[in-house]
Every structure is written in C-alpha cells, then in structure tokens.
C-alpha positions as CSV (number, residue, x, y, z in Angstrom):
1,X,-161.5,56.1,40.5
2,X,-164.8,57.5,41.0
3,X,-167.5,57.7,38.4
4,X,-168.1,61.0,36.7
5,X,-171.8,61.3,35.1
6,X,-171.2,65.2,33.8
7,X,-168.7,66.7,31.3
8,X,-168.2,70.0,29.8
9,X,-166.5,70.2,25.9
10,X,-165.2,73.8,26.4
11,X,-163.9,75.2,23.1
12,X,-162.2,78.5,23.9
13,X,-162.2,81.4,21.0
14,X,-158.9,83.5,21.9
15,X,-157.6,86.4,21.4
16,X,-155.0,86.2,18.1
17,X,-151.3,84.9,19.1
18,X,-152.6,84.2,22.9
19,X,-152.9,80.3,22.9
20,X,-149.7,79.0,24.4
21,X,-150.0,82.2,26.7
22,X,-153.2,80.7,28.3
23,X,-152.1,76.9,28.2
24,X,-149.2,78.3,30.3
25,X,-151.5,79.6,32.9
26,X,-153.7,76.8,33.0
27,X,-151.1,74.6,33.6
28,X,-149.3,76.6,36.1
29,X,-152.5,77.6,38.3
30,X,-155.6,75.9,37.4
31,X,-155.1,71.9,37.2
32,X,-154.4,71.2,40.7
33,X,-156.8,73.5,41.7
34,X,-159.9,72.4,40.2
35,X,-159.2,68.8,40.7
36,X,-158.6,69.6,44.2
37,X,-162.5,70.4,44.6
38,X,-163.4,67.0,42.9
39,X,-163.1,68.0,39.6
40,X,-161.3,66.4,36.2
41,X,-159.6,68.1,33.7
42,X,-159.9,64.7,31.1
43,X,-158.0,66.8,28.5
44,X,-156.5,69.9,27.2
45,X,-156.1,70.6,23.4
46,X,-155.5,73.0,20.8
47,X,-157.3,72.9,17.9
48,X,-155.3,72.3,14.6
49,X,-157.2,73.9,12.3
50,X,-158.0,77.2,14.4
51,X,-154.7,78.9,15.8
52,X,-156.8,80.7,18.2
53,X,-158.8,78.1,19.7
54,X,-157.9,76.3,22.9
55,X,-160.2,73.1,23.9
56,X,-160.3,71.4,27.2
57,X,-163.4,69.0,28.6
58,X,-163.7,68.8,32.3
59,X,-166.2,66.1,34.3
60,X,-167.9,66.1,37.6
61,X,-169.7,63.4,39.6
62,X,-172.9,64.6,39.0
63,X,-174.7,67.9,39.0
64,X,-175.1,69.3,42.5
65,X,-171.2,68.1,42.8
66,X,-170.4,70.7,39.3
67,X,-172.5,73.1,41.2
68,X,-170.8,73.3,44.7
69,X,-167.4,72.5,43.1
70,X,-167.9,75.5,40.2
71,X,-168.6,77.9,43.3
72,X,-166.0,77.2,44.7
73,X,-163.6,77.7,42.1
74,X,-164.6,80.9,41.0
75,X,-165.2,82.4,44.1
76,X,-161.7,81.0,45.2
77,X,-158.5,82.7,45.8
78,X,-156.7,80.7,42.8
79,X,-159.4,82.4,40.3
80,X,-159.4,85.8,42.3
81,X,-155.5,86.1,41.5
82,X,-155.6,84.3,38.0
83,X,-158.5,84.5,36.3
84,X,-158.5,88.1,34.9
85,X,-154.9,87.2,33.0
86,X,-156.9,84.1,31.9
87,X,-159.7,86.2,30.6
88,X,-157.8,88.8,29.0
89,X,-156.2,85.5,26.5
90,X,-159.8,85.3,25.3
91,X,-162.7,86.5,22.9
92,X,-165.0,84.5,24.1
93,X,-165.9,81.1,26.5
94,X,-169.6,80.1,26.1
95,X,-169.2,77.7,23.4
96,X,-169.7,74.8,26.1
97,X,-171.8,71.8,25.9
98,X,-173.0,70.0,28.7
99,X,-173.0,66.3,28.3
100,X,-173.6,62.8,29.9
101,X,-172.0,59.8,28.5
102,X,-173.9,57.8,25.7
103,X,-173.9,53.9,23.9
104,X,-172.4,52.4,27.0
105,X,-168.8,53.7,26.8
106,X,-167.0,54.8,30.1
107,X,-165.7,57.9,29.2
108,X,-161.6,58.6,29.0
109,X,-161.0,55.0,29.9
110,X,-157.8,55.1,28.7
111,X,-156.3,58.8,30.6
112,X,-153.4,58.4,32.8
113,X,-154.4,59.1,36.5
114,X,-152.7,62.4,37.2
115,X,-150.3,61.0,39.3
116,X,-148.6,59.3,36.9
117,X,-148.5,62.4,34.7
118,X,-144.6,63.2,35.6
119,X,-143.7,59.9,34.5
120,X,-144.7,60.3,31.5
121,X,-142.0,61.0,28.4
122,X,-144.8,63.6,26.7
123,X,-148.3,63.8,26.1
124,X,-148.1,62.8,21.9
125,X,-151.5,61.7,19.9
126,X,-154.5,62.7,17.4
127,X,-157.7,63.4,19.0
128,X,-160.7,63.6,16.8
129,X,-164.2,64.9,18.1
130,X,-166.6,64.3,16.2
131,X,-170.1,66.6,17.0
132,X,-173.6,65.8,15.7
133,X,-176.6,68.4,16.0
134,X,-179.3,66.2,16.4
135,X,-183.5,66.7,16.1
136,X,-184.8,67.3,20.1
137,X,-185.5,63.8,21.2
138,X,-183.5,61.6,19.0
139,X,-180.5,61.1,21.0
140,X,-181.8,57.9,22.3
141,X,-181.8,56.1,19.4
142,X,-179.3,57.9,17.7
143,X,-176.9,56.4,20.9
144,X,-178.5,52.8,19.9
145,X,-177.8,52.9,16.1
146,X,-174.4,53.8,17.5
147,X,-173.5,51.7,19.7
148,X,-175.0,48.4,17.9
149,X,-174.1,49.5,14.1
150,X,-171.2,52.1,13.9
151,X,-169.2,51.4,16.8
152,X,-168.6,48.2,16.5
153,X,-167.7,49.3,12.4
154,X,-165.4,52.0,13.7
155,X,-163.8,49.2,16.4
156,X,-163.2,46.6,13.6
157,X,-161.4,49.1,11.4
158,X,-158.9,49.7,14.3
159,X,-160.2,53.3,16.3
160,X,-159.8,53.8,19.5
161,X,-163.2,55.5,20.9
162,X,-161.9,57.8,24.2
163,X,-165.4,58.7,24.7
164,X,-168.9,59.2,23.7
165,X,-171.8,61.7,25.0
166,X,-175.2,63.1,24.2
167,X,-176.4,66.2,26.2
168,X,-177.0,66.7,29.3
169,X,-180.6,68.1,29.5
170,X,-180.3,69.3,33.3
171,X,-180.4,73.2,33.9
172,X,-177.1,74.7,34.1
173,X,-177.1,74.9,38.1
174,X,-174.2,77.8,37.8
175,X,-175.4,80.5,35.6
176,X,-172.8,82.4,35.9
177,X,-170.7,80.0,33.2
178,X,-173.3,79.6,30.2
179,X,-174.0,76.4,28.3
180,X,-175.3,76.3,25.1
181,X,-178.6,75.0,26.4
182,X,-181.7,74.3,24.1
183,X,-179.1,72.1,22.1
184,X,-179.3,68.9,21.2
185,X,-176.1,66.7,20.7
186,X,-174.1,63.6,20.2
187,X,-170.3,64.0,20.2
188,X,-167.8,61.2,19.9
189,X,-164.2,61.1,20.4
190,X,-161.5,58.8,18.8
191,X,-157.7,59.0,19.6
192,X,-155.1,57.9,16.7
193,X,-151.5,57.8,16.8
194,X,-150.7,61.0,14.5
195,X,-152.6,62.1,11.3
196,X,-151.4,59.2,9.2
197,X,-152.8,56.4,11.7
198,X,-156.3,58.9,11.1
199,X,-155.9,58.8,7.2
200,X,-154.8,54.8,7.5
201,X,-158.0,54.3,9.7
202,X,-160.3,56.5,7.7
203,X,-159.3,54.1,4.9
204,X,-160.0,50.9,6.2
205,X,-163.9,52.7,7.6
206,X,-164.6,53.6,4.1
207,X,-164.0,50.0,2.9
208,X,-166.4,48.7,4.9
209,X,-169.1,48.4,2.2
210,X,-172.1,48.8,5.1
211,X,-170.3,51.3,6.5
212,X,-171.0,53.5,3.5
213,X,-174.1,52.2,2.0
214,X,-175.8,52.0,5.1
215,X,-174.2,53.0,8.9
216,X,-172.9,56.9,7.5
217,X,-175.6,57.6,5.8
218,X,-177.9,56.8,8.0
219,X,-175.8,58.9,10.6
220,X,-175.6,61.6,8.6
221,X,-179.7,61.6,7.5
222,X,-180.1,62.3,11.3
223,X,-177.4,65.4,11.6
224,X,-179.1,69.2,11.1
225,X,-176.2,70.0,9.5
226,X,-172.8,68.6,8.6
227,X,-171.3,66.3,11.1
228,X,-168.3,68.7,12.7
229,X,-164.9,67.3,12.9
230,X,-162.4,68.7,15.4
231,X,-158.7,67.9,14.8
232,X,-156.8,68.0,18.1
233,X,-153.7,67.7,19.3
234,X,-153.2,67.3,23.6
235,X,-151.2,69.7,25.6
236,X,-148.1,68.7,28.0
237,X,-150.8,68.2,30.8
238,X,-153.5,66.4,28.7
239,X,-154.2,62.9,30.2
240,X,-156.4,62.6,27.2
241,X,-153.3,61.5,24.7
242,X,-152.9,58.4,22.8
C-alpha cells in the first residue's frame, strides 16, 4: 500500500437527529468515490459524547496529490448529485485539521484494506483521539518527548496507538474546503476493545508512577489548554476499528 504523508481529522457539527442520515449517504456514495481518485477514507466515527457530531479522517499521498484529487471530487458528478443532501445533514464542516504523521508511527497500521471490508463480521471497537494545542514551534519536541517517554509508557500499559500527527504547516492548496490554519497541534489516537478495556488501560497508565509524576505532567505543562479527548465509536465502513 502506498505511503500517505497528509491527513485530514474532519469533525462534522450536524444538524440535530441527522447523523445516521449522513453516514448512510457517505457510505452509499462517497467511499468508493473518493478512494477512486487516490484518496483514503482511514475512518468514520461518531462521536459518543456529541449526538450530532460525525468524525471521519481521510489521507492523501502528499499535497499536490490532496489538491488534484479534492478537485476532482467536488467538481465531480458523484458530489454534483450528492453533495447538497450531504450538506443539508450539517451545521457546519470547517473544524478540520491538517496533519502529517509524528514520533515515528505509520499511521492506521492496523486498518483492514478495503477489500477485505465485506469479509468482515462488523466494524466493533473504542477509538480515543486524543488533541493537544500546542505553543507555535514546539511540535518537534513535543513529538520527541512522545515518542521516547510516553509512548513507550502507554505501549507497556497495553494501548494500541492507530496513529499519531502534528500539523501540517503547508497552505491549504484547495481553499474552497477550510482548515483551521494558524493552529498548532499534536493529536494521537489509541484503539481499545470497548470502554472497559479504556477504563482497565487507563488504570494500569496511572500506576505507572513516572507516568504521573513526570511523563503527564510534563505533557500537559506544554498544552494551551486542556488536553481534548474524543470518545469514538467506528461506523459499518470504518477500517479504523479495533
């Protein structure tokens, strides 16, 4: 499978009751689709704390490639005949970041390819993301710290780490879909079982006695504001899954 350098977390802010409405249509018309143009769609969640929120993260080889492929898409047919149901599901769709991955870690190792999806009983699993607002010009060695003190914490009290990303400081080469640009960010993702594997795992972290003297609050010294923690739970078509 070909490297992809450039990913998009795309939280979605719907309209109220219109969630499964718009998972329905993305599944139906947009999957095959965008992939078709080179394209990933790594996962597709909704948010278990926010009834109105759908999350998906899609990746690209680089940045000309999310360019050409994003103008494509949405000056395609499939978006011509779908998009305006898709739209009319949702308040609003800029809160995207744009991000490369961080501390070493190839992203979504562990998806099924898509064309092993049918075979596959259901999509079942926690997904936890994990988002840091970080001073401009600290993601460098806030990645480092990671990736030689808290990961190999996190590993040792059993997570599974799906991915992890900083931002992608490139311009947004397709206006037309907004970035929250200016930002800077860390985000990692950990998949667990179900919530009692997170709670079981939380547990063993927080008796780590460097983990909580030293690793977190060093972490958390370096965040603008409180570390946000994202509780999702993948869609039927999410390869992202435990």
């Amino acid at each position: 499978m070909d490297p992809h350098i450039v990913f998009e977390l795309r939280r979605y802010r719907l309209l109220p009751g219109r969630r499964e409405t718009l998972i329905r249509l993305f599944d139906r018309a947009f999957v095959e689709p965008q992939e078709a143009l080179g394209m990933r769609v790594e996962g597709e969640f909704r948010d278990l704390d926010d009834p109105d929120c759908f999350v998906w993260i899609r990746s690209f080889k680089n940045m000309d490639a999310r360019t050409d492929a994003l103008a494509s898409f949405y000056s395609g047919p499939v978006w011509k005949e779908h998009g305006p149901a898709a739209n009319a599901t949702m308040l609003n769709s800029d809160n995207v970041l744009l991000l490369k991955p961080a501390a070493g870690v190839i992203p979504f190792a562990h998806n099924l390819p898509r064309d092993k999806e049918a075979s596959r009983r259901r999509a079942q699993g926690l997904i936890i993301a994990n988002i840091c607002s970080l001073a401009p010009g600290t993601e460098e060695d806030f990645s480092e710290f990671f990736r030689d003190s808290a990961m190999p914490a996190m590993l040792a009290a059993g997570a599974r780490i799906e991915a992890v990303f900083m931002t992608e400081r490139s311009s947004n080469g397709f206006p037309r879909l907004p970035v929250r640009e200016g930002e800077t960010v860390f985000v990692w993702l950990e998949a667990h079982e179900d919530q009692n594997g997170a709670v079981a795992y939380r547990h063993r972290l927080q008796q780590n006695p460097i983990w909580t003297a030293e690793i977190y609050p060093w972490i958390d010294s370096r965040c603008w504001r409180r570390i946000e923690v994202v509780r999702l739970t993948p869609t039927a078509r999410s390869l992202c899954a435990w």
